[in-house]
C-alpha positions in Angstrom: 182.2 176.7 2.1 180.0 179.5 3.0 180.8 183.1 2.7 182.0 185.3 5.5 179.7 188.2 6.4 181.1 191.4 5.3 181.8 194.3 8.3 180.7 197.2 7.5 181.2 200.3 10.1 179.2 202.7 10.9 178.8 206.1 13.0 177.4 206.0 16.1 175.1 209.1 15.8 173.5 206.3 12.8 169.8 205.5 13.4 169.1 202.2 14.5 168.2 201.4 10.9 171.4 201.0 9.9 172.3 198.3 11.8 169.0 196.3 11.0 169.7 197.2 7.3 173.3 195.5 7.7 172.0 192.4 9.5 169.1 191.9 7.2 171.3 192.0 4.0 173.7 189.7 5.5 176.3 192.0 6.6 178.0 192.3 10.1 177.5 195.8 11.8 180.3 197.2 13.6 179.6 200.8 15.5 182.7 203.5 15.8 183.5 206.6 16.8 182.7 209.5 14.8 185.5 211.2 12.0 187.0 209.6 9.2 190.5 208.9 10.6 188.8 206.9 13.5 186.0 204.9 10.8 188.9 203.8 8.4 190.8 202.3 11.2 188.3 200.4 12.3 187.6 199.5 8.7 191.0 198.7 8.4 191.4 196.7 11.3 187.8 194.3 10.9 188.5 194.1 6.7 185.6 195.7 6.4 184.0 196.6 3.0 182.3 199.7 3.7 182.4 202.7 6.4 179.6 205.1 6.0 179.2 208.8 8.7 175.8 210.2 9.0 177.8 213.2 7.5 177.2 211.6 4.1 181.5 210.4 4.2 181.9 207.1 2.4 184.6 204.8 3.0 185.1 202.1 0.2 187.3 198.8 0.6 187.9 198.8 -2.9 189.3 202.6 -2.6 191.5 202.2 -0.1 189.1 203.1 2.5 189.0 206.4 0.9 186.2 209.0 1.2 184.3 208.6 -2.2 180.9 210.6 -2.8 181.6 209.7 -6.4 181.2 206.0 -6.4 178.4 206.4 -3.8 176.7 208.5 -6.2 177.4 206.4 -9.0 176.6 202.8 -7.2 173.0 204.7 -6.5 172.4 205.8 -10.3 173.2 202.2 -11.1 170.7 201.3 -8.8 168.2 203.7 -9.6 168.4 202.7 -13.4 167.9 199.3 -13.0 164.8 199.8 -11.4 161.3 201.2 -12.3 160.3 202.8 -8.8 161.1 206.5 -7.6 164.5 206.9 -5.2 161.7 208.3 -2.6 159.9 204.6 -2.8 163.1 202.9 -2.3 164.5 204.3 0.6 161.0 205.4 2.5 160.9 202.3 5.0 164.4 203.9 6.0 162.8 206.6 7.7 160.7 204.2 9.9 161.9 206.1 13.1 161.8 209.4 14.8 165.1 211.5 15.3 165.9 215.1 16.2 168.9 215.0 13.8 172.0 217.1 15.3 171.3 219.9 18.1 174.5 221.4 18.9 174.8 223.2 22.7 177.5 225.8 23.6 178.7 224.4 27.4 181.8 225.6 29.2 182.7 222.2 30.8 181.8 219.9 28.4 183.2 217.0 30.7 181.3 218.0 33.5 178.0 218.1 31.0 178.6 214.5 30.2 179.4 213.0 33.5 175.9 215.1 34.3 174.7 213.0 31.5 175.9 209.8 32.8 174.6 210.3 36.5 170.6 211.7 35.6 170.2 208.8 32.9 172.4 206.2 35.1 169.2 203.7 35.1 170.0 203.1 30.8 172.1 201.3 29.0 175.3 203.6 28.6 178.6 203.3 26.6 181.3 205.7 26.5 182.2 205.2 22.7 182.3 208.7 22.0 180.6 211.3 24.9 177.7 209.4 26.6 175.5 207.1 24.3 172.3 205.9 26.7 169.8 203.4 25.9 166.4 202.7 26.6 164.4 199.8 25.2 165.3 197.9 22.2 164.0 197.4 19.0 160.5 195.6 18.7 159.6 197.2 21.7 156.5 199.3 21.8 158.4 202.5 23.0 161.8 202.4 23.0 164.9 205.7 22.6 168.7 206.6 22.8 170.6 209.5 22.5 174.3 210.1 22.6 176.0 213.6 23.0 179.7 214.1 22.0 182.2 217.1 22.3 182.5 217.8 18.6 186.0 217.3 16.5 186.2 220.8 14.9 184.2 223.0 17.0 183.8 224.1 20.7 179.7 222.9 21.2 178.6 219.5 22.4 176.7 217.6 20.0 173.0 215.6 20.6 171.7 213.1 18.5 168.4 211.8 19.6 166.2 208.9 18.6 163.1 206.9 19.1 160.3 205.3 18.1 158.2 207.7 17.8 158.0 211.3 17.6 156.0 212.3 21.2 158.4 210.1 22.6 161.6 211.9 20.7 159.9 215.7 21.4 159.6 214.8 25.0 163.0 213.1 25.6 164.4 215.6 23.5 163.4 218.0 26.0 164.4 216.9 28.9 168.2 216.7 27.7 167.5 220.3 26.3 166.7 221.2 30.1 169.9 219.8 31.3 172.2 221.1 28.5 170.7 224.7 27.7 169.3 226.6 25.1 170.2 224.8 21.8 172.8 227.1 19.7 171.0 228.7 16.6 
């Protein structure tokens, strides 16, 4: 009989890498919402074994899909002591793409940014997950990017997460959403 694939869920501000790290160790990737309340119901939901936030939140099966940094940090000594190689070797091919990381805008009508959003980049892939996530391209493409910006949870700003495949292509589509949305907040 042969094994189901684990689910593991994931953030969608995540770079790509995630999801070809899941698929290439066997796992099956499933893409939420950002927060903890909506990641452990998806968790929760699929059976998955693991949730993980680009906030550094993990969710463990094990732990009642409870936040842990402890047995995240104690499954990575583990790791790192039974190998012979520097963390920095291990988890270098990780940072195989370009991002902008979080740039956080101060808008008065965050709806009316979004459906901006939606309309100028209408020619991409979109989904409404969370805010506006648009796609262009796809992995093993030559050039290839996505973004997604989202009203935050806890504060009043609208949040952009920006990647591609390389980092001309990232500075320049990076500013062209700056253009639309404003000066960056500090």
């Amino acid at each position: 009989m042969q094994k189901e694939r684990a689910a593991i869920v994931y953030d969608l501000r995540s770079s790509w890498v995630v999801r070809e790290e899941i698929l290439k160790a066997g796992g099956f990737p499933i893409r939420d919402r950002v927060g903890h309340s909506f990641i452990k119901a998806t968790m929760r939901a699929n059976d998955a074994a693991f949730g993980g936030e680009l906030s550094g939140h993990y969710y463990f099966k094990d732990n009642y899909t409870c936040d842990s940094g402890e047995i995240a940090m104690m499954l990575t000594l583990n790791l790192l002591g039974n190998v012979k190689r520097p963390f920095s070797t291990l988890v270098a091919d990780l940072r195989r793409y370009s991002s902008t990381g979080e740039i956080n805008f101060e808008v008065e009508d965050k709806a009316a940014a979004i459906a901006m959003l939606k309309r100028e980049f209408a020619d991409g892939r979109q989904d409404e997950l969370d805010g506006i996530t648009v796609e262009y391209g796809q992995l093993g493409d030559k050039a290839w990017w996505w973004f997604n910006v989202r009203a935050s949870n806890t504060e009043p700003l609208l949040r952009l997460n920006l990647e591609a495949s390389d980092s001309d292509l990232r500075d320049r589509k990076r500013e062209k959403i700056v253009a639309l949305l404003g000066k960056p907040c500090p």
